[in-house]
C-alpha positions as CSV (number, residue, x, y, z in Angstrom):
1,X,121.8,79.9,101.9
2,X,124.3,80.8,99.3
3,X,126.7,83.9,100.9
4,X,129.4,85.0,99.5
5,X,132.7,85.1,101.3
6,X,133.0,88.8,100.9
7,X,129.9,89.8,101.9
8,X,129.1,91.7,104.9
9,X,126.1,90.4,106.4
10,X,125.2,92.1,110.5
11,X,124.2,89.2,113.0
12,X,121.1,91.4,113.6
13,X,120.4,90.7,110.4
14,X,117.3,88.0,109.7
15,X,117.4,86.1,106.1
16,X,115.2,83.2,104.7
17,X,115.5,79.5,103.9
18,X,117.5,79.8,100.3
19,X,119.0,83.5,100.1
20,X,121.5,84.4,98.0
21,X,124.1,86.7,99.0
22,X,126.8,88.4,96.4
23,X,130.0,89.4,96.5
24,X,131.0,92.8,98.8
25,X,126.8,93.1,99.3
26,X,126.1,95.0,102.4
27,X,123.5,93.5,105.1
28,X,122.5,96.0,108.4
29,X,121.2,95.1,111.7
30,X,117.5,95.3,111.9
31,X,116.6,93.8,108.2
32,X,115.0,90.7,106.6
33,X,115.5,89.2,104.1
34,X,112.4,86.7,103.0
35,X,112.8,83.1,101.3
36,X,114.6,82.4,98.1
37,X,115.6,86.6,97.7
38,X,118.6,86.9,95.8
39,X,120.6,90.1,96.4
40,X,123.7,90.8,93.7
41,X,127.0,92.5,93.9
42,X,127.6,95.4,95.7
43,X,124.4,95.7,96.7
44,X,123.5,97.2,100.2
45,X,120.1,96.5,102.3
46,X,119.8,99.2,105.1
47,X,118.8,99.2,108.7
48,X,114.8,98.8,109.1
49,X,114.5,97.2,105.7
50,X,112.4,94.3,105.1
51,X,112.0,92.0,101.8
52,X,109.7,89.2,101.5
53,X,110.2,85.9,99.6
54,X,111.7,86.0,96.0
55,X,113.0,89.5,95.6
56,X,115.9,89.6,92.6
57,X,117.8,92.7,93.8
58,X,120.7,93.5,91.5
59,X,124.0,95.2,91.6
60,X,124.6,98.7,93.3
61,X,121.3,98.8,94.4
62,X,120.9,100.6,97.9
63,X,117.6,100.0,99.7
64,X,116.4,102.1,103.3
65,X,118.7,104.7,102.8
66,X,118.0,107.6,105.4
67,X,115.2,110.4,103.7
68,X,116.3,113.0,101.8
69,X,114.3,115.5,103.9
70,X,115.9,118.9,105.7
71,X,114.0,118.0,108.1
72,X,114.8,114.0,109.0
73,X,116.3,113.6,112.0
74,X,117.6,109.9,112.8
75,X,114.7,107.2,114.1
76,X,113.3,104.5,113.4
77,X,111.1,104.1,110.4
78,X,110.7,101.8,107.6
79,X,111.3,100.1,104.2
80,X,108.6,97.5,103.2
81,X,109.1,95.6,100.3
82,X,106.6,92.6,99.2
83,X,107.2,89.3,97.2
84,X,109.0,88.8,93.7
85,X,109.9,92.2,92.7
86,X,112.8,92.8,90.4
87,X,115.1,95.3,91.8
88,X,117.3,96.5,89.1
89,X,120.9,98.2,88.9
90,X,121.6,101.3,91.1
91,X,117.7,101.8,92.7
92,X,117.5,103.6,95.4
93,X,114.5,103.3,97.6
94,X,114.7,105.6,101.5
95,X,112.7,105.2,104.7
96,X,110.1,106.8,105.7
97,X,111.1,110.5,107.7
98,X,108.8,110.3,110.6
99,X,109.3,107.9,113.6
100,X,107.7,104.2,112.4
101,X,106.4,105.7,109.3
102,X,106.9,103.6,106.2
103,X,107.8,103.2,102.6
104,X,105.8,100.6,100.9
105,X,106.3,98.7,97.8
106,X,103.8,95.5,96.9
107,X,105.0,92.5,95.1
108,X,105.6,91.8,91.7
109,X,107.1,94.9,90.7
110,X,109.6,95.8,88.7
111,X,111.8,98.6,89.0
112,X,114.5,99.5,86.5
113,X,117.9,100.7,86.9
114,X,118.6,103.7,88.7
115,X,115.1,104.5,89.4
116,X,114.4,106.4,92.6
117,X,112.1,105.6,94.6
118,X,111.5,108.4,98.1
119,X,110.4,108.5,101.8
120,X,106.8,107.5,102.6
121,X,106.0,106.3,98.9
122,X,103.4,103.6,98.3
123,X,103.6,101.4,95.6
124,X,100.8,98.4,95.1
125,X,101.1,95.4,92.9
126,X,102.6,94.8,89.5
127,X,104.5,98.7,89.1
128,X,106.6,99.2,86.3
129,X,109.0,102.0,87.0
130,X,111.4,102.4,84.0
131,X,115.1,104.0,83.9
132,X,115.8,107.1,86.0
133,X,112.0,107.3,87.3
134,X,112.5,110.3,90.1
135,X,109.4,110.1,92.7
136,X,109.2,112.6,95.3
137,X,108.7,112.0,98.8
138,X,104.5,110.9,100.0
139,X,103.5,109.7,96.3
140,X,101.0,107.2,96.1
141,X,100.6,104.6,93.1
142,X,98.5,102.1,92.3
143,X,98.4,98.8,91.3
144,X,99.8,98.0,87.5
145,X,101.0,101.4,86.9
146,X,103.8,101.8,84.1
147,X,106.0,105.1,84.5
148,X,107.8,105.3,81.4
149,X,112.1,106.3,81.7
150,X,113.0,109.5,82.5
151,X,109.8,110.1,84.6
152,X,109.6,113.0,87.7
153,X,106.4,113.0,89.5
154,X,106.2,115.7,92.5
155,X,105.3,115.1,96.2
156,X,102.2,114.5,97.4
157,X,101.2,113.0,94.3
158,X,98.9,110.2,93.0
159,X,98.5,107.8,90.1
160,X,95.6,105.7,89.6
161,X,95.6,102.2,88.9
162,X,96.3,100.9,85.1
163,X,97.7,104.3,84.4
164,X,100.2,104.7,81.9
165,X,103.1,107.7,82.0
166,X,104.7,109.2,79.5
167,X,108.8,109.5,78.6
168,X,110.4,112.1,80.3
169,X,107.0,113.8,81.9
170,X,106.6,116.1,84.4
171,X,104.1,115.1,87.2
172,X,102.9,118.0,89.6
173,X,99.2,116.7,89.9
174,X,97.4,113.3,90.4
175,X,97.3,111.3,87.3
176,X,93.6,109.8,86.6
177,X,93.6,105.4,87.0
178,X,93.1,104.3,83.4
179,X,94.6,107.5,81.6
180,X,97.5,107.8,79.7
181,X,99.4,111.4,80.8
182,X,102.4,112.8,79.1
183,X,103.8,116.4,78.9
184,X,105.5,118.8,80.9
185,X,103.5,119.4,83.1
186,X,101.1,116.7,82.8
187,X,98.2,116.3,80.4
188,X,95.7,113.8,80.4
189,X,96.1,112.3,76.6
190,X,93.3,109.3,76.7
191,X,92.7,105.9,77.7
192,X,95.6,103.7,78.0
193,X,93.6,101.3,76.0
194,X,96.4,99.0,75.1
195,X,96.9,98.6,79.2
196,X,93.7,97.8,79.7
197,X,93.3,95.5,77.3
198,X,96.8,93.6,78.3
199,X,94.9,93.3,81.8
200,X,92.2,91.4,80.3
201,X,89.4,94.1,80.2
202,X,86.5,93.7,77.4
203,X,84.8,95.6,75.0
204,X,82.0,96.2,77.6
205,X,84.4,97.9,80.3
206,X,86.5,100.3,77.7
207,X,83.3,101.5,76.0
208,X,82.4,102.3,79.7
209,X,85.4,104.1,80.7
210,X,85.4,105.9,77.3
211,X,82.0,107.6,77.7
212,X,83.3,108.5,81.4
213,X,86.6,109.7,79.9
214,X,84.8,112.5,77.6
215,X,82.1,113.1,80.4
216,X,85.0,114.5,82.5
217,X,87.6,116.0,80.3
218,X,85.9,116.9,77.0
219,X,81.9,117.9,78.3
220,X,83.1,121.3,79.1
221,X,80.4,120.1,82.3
222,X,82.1,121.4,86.2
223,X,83.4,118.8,87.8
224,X,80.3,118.4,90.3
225,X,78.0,118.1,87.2
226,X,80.2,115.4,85.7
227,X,80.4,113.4,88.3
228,X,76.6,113.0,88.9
229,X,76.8,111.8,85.3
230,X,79.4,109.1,86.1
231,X,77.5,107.8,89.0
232,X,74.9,106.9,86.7
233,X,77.4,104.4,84.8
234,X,76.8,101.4,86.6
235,X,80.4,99.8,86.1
236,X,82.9,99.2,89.0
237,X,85.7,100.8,87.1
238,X,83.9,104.1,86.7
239,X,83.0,103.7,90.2
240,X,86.9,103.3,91.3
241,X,87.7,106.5,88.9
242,X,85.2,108.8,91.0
243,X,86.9,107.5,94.0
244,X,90.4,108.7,93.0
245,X,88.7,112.1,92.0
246,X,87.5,112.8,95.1
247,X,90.5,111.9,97.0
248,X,91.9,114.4,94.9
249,X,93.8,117.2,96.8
250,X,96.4,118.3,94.5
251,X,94.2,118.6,91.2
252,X,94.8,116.1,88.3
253,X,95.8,116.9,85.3
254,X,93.2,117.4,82.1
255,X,93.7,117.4,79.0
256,X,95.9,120.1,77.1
257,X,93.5,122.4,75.3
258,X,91.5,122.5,79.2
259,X,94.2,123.5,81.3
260,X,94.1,121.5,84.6
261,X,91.2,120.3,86.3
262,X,90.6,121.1,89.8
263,X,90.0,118.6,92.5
264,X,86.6,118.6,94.8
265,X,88.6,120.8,97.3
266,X,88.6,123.9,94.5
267,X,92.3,123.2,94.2
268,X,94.3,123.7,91.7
């Protein structure tokens, strides 16, 4: 291990073969730190925190912060934090605000500065969150979702897998896996065909989610009727996208000239 002398690192405080610790960096009780992590200047890991191996977290960042919630009241709950993320200047990630609930982010994210990330969040795999990304408390994302700078998405939200967000949106209802959404609030704006095609998708599979992207925002058909149509798309993709539609309790957002789509529940 590689601390620095003016580090302040708790003896409750667990950390892996190879850390790296920076100057004036802050270390609680109750935290771990996996193998080969390297935690920068000034940066402080809070009680109930854990990181697994090869996290790069960078100055100023502050990580398990107690929830921003009127109604948190001191316990015991967590900040989960996979493999190989980057962790960039000033982030803020809390706790989650009931006893032993959780905040979950996977592994190879990366998060850029001053991004925020709230209680009870869940982020999967490979998550780009750009500069001054604000999410609410109980969002869920995806895996290989890229929230553009500038970004607020409201709680209780949820965006799908290979999503892409626009600069500077405003996100008050789920945001369709696959779909590019922009706007204050929110419209759905197409495939985000350049994402899928960086992930290694065909022809074959945007052709698919194509014809399911106009069955569902541009048919004019009700929701019901157009998801009978997109069973009949035999492609796993489609399949995944009906899935997230019918987890959907908030709504998710449609495209501009449709207003807003309502979920299964009648919701707005």
């Amino acid at each position: 291990m590689d601390i620095h002398t003016t580090a302040i690192i708790n003896s409750g405080a667990r950390l892996g073969p190879g850390v790296k610790i920076g100057p004036y960096a802050v270390v609680e009780e109750d935290t771990e730190i996996g193998e080969g992590s390297d935690i920068r200047a000034h940066a402080v890991i809070k009680r109930f925190t854990t990181l697994g191996p090869g996290n790069i977290v960078q100055e100023g960042a502050v990580l398990g912060g107690d929830p921003q919630d009127l109604s948190f009241r001191d316990c015991r709950s967590f900040l989960r934090i996979g493999a190989n993320n980057r962790i960039r200047e000033g982030v803020t990630m809390h706790r989650g605000t009931q006893p032993d609930s959780e905040t979950i982010v996977g592994s190879n994210c990366f998060i850029m500065a001053n991004a925020h990330v709230a209680h009870n969040c869940t982020l999967g795999d490979e998550v780009i969150i750009a500069n001054n990304v604000a999410l609410a408390g109980h969002i869920d994302i995806e895996d290989r979702v890229f929230i553009s700078g500038g970004v607020v998405v409201h709680q209780f939200c949820r965006i799908g897998r290979l999503a892409m967000i626009g600069g500077n949106a405003k996100i008050v209802q789920d945001c369709l896996p696959f779909v590019t959404t922009d706007g204050a609030p929110g419209r759905a704006k197409g495939l985000n065909t350049v994402g899928l095609r960086r992930a290694g998708f065909k022809s074959v599979d945007l052709a698919n989610l194509k014809q399911a992207y106009r069955l569902l925002l541009r048919s004019g058909l009700a929701l019901r009727e157009a998801i009978e149509d997109l069973d009949r798309i035999d492609d796993p993709l489609v399949a995944h996208l009906i899935d997230f539609i019918r987890g959907c309790k908030r709504g998710f957002c449609h495209e501009e000239r449709g207003g807003t789509r309502k979920g299964p529940s009648g919701r707005d």
